[in-house]
C-alpha positions as CSV (number, residue, x, y, z in Angstrom):
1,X,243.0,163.6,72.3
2,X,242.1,160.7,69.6
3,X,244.5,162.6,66.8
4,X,247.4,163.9,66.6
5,X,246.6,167.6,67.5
6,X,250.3,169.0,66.1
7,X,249.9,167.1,63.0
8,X,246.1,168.4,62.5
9,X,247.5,172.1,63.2
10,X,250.4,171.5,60.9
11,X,248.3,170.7,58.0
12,X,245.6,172.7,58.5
13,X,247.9,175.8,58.1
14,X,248.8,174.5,54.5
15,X,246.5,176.0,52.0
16,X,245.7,173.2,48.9
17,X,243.1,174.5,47.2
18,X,242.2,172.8,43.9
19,X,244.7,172.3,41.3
20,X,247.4,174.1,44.0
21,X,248.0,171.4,46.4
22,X,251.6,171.0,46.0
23,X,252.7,172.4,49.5
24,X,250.3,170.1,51.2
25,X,251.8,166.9,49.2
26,X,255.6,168.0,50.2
27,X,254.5,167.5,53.8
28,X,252.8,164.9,53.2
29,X,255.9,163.3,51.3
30,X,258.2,164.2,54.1
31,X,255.6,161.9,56.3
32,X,255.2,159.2,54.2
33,X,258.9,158.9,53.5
34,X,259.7,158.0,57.0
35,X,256.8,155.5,57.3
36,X,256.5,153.4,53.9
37,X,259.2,151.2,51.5
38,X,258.4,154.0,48.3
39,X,256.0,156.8,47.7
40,X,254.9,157.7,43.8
41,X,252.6,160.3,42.2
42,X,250.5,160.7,39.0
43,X,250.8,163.2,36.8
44,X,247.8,165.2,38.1
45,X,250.0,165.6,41.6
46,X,248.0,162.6,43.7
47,X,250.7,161.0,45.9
48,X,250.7,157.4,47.7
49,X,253.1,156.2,50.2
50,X,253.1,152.2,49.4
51,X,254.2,149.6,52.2
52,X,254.9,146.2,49.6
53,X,253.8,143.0,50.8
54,X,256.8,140.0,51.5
55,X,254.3,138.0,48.7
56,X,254.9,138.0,45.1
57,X,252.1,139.3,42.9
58,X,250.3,140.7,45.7
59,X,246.5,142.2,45.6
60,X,246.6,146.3,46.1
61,X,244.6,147.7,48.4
62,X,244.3,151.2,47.9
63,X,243.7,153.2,51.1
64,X,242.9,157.0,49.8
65,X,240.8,160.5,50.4
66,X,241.1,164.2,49.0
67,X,243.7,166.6,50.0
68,X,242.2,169.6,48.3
69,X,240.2,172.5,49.7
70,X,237.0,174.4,48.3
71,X,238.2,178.1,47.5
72,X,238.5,180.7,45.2
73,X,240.8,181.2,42.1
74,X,241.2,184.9,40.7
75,X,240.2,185.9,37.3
76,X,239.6,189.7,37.1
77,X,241.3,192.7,38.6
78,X,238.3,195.7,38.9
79,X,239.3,199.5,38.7
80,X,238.3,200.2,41.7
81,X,241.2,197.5,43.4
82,X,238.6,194.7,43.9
83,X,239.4,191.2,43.3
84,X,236.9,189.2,41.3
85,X,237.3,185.4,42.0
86,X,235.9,182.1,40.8
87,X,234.9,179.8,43.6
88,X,236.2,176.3,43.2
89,X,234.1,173.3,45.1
90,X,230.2,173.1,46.3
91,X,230.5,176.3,48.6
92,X,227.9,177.0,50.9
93,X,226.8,180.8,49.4
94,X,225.3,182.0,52.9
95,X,228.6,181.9,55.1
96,X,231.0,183.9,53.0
97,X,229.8,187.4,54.0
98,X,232.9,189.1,56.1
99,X,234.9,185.6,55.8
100,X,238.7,186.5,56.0
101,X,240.6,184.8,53.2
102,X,244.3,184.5,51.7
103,X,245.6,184.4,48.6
104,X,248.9,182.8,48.3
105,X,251.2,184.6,45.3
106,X,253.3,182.8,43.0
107,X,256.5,183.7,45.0
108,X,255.0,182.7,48.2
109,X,253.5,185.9,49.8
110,X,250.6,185.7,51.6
111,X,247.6,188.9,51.3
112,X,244.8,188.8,53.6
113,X,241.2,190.4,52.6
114,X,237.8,189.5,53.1
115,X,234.8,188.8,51.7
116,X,232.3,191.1,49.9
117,X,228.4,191.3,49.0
118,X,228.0,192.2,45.5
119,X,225.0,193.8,46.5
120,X,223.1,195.8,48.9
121,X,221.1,192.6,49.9
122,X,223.9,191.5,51.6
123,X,224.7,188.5,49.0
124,X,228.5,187.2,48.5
125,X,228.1,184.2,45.8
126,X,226.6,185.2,42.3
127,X,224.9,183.1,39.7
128,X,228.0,182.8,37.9
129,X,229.7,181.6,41.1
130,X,231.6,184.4,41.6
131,X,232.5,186.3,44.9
132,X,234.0,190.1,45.0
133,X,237.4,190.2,47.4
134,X,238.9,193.2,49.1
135,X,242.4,192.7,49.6
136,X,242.9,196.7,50.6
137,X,244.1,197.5,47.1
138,X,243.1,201.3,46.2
139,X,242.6,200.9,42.6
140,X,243.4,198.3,39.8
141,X,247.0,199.9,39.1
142,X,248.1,199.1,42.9
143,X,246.9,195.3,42.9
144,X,248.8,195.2,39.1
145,X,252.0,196.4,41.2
146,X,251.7,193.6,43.7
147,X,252.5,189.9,42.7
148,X,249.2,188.8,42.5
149,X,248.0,187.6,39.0
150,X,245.3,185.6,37.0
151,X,245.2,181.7,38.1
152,X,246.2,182.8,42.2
153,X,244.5,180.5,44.4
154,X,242.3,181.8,47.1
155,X,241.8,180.1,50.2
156,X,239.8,180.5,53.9
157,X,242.1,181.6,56.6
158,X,242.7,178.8,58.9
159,X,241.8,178.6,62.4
160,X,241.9,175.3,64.9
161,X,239.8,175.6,68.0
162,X,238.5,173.3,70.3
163,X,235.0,173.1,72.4
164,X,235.5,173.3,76.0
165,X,234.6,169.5,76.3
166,X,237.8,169.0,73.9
167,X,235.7,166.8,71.7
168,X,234.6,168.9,69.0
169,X,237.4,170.8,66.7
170,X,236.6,173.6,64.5
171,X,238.8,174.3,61.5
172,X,238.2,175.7,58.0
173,X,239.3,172.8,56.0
174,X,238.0,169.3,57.6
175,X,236.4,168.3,54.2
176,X,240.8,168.5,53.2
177,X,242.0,167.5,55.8
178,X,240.7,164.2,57.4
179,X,242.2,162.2,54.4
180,X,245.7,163.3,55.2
181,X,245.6,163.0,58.9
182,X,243.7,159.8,59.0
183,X,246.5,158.2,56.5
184,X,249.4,159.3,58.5
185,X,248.3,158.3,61.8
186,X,247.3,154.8,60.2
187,X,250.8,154.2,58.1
188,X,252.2,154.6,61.9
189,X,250.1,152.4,63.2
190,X,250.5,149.4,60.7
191,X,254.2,150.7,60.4
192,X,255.7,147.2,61.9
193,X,252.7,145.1,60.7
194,X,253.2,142.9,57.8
195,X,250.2,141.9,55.3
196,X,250.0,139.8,52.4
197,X,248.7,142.9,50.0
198,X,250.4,145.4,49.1
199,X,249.2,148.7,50.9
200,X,248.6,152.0,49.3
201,X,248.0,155.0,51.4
202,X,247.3,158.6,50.1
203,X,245.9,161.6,49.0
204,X,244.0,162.7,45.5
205,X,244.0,165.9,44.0
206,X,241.2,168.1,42.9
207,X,238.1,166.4,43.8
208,X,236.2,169.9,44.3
209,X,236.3,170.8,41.0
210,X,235.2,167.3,39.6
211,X,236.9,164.1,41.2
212,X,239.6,164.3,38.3
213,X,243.0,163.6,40.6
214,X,241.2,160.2,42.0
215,X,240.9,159.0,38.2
216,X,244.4,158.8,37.5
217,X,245.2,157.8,40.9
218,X,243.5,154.8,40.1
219,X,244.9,154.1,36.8
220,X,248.2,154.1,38.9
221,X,247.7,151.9,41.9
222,X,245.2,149.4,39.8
223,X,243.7,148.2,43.6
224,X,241.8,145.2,43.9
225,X,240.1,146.8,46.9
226,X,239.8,150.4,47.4
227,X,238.9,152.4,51.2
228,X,237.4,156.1,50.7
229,X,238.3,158.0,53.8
230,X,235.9,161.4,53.2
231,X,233.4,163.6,55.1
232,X,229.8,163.8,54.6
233,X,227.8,166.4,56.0
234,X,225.8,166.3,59.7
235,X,221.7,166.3,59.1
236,X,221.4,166.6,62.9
237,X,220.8,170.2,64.2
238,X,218.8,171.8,61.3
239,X,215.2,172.8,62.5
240,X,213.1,171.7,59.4
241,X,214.8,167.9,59.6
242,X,212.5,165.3,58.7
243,X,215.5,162.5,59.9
244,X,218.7,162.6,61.1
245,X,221.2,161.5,59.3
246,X,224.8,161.5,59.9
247,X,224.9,162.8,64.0
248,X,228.3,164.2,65.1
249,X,229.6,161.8,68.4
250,X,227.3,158.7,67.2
251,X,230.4,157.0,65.6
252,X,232.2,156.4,61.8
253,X,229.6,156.2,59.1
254,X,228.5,153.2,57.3
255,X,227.7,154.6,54.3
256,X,225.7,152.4,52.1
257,X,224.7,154.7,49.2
258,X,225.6,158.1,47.4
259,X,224.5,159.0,43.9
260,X,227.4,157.9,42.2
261,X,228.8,154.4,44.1
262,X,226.5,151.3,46.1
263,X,229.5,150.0,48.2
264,X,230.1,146.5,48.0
265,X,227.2,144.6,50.3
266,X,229.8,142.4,51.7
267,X,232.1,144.8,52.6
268,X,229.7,147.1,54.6
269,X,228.4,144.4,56.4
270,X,232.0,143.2,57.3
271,X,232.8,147.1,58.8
272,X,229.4,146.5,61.0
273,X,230.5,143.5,62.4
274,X,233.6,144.4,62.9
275,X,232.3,147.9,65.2
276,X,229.7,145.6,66.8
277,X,232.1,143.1,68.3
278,X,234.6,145.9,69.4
279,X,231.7,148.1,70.2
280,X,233.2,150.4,67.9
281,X,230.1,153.7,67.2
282,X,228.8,153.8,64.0
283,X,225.9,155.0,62.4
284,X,224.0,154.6,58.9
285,X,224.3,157.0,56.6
286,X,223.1,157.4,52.8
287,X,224.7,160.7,50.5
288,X,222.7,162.7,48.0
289,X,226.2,163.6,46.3
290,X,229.2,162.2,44.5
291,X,232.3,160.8,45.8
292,X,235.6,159.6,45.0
293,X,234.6,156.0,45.3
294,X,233.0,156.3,42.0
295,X,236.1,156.4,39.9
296,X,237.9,153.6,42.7
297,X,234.5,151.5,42.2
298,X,234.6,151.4,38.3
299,X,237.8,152.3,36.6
300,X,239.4,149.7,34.8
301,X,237.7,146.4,35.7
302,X,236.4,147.8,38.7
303,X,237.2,147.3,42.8
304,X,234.9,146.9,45.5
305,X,234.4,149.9,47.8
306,X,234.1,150.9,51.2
307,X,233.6,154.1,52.8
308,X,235.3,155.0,56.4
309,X,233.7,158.5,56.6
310,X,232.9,160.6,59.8
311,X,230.3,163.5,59.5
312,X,231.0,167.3,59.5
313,X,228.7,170.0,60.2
314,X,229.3,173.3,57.9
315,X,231.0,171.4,55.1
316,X,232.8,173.8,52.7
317,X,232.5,176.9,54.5
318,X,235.0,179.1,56.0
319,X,234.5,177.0,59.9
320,X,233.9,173.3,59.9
321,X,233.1,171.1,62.8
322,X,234.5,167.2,63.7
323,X,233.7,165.1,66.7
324,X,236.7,163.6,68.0
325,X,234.7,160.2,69.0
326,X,233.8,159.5,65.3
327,X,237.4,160.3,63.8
328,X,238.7,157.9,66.7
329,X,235.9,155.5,65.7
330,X,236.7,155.3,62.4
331,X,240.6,154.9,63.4
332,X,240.0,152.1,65.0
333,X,237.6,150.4,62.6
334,X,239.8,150.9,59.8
335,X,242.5,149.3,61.5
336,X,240.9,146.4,62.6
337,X,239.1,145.8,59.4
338,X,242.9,145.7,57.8
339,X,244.7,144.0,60.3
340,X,241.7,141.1,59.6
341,X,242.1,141.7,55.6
342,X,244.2,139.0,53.7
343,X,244.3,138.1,50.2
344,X,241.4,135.7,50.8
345,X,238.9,137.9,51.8
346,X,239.7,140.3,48.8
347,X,239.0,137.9,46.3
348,X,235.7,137.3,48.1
349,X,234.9,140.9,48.2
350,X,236.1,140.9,44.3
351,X,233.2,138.1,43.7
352,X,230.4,139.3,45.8
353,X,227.8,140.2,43.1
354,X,229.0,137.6,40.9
């Protein structure tokens, strides 16, 4: 295996979704703790483990991706013991019929139920972005006697499977998940390296709901060169395709546009080099939606940007699927591309469309 399969079970058994990712970030503390010199947080909940450089007034580089989840957040109680929820993140409408889901209480107990259609079409997701839950309440008076209440997250039930050739994994959360894994296996990997930056590794919160925990992330660290680790969905199965874009197995992405960021042209070309002389996979890939990087990109005075994204087919939907040859790709690109990076080469990133 290319990762860490305990680790990836571990986390994929935490529920985060957004605005209720604390659980993940205490495991994700207890990691980081044993790997970097400090960790900190915002005050949104976003948390960094940071291994300091031996040089004074060192640049940051700021090494980061989501750790939230799309899912549901209750508002309404119906009389007949129905749950009527509030999805939260770009949910694909069309899988949702049947899907078993959790809500997590505020004193830690766990309710499974299931998915409803709201009507006899068979549809699950409304106009107002709502989905009807059946958590085997009788009536309104008997889900009022349990702990639930108004605000209780919502999340998919997880599930981790492999394919028989052990190179795809199927899990409800990828979209959450690769951040965290990917920055925990690379703080152990550069554990005993020394740079002449100071390294910030981490995780954002709620970027389904609007890519708010990412702006005060940045208004903490204050990088000089920020690294988006994210997924992007696959455009290579679907029957009506006019290209592919973004193939699972073909390698890390080298994403060179999304609607809200154009990655530093220098940077980009330096990640393709760096897979073409280690005959790393890669693969182009543009976005038709918005990311983190845009916040990294522009806050303050600005950072260059690079994306070190793998593709996922059935983003945001209750089973997700990752090829184990991209995520290994982009391990080992990221790596390389840092254990090349010196203070140097930031400043020339810095002054690339100057």
């Amino acid at each position: 295996m290319a990762l860490d399969e305990a680790l990836l079970n571990k986390l994929c058994e935490i529920d985060s979704v957004s605005g209720d990712e604390k659980d993940l970030s205490l495991s994700l503390k207890k990691e980081y703790e044993q790997l970097a010199d400090t960790v900190i947080y915002d005050n949104l909940g976003s948390i960094f483990a940071v291994k300091k450089s031996k040089q004074e007034n060192a640049p940051r580089v700021m090494v980061v991706g989501h750790m939230d989840e799309a899912g549901f957040i209750v508002k309404k109680i119906n009389q007949n013991g129905t749950i009527k929820a509030l999805a939260l993140g770009n949910i694909t409408s069309n899988s949702l019929l049947g899907a078993t889901v959790k809500l997590k209480t505020r004193d830690g107990e766990a309710i499974i139920g299931t998915l409803l259609a709201y009507n006899e079409t068979g549809d699950v997701l409304d106009e107002s972005k709502e989905v009807l839950v059946d958590f085997g309440f009788e009536n309104r008076e008997a889900a009022l006697e349990s702990t639930l209440t108004y605000g209780d997250r919502i999340s998919f039930v997880s599930q981790v499977k492999k394919s028989p050739s052990k190179q795809r994994i199927f899990a409800k959360n990828w979209d959450g998940r690769y951040a965290p894994l990917m920055g925990i296996e690379l703080l152990r990997a550069v554990k005993d390296l020394e740079f002449d930056f100071d390294l910030y590794v981490g995780c954002t919160v709620q970027e389904q709901v609007g890519f708010r925990g990412v702006q005060t992330a940045t208004n903490l660290v204050k990088p000089d060169l920020g690294i988006i680790l994210d997924t992007n969905k696959a455009f290579d199965y679907q029957s009506d395709l006019k290209e592919k874009n973004g193939e699972l197995g073909k390698g890390v992405l080298i994403n060179f546009y999304d609607t809200t960021v154009l990655p530093n042209r220098l940077l980009l070309s330096t990640l393709k080099k760096i897979c073409r002389e280690n005959e790393l996979p890669y693969q182009h890939y543009y976005s038709m939606e918005g990311s983190d990087a845009a916040w990294i990109n522009k806050l303050r005075t600005g950072a260059p940007t690079l994306f070190v994204n793998v593709p996922i087919r059935n983003m945001n939907t209750p089973c997700s699927i990752l090829d184990v040859r991209d995520y290994q790709a982009a391990k080992d690109a990221l790596l390389l591309f840092l254990e090349c990076l010196n203070a140097k080469k930031i400043q020339e990133f810095k002054e690339e469309n100057r």
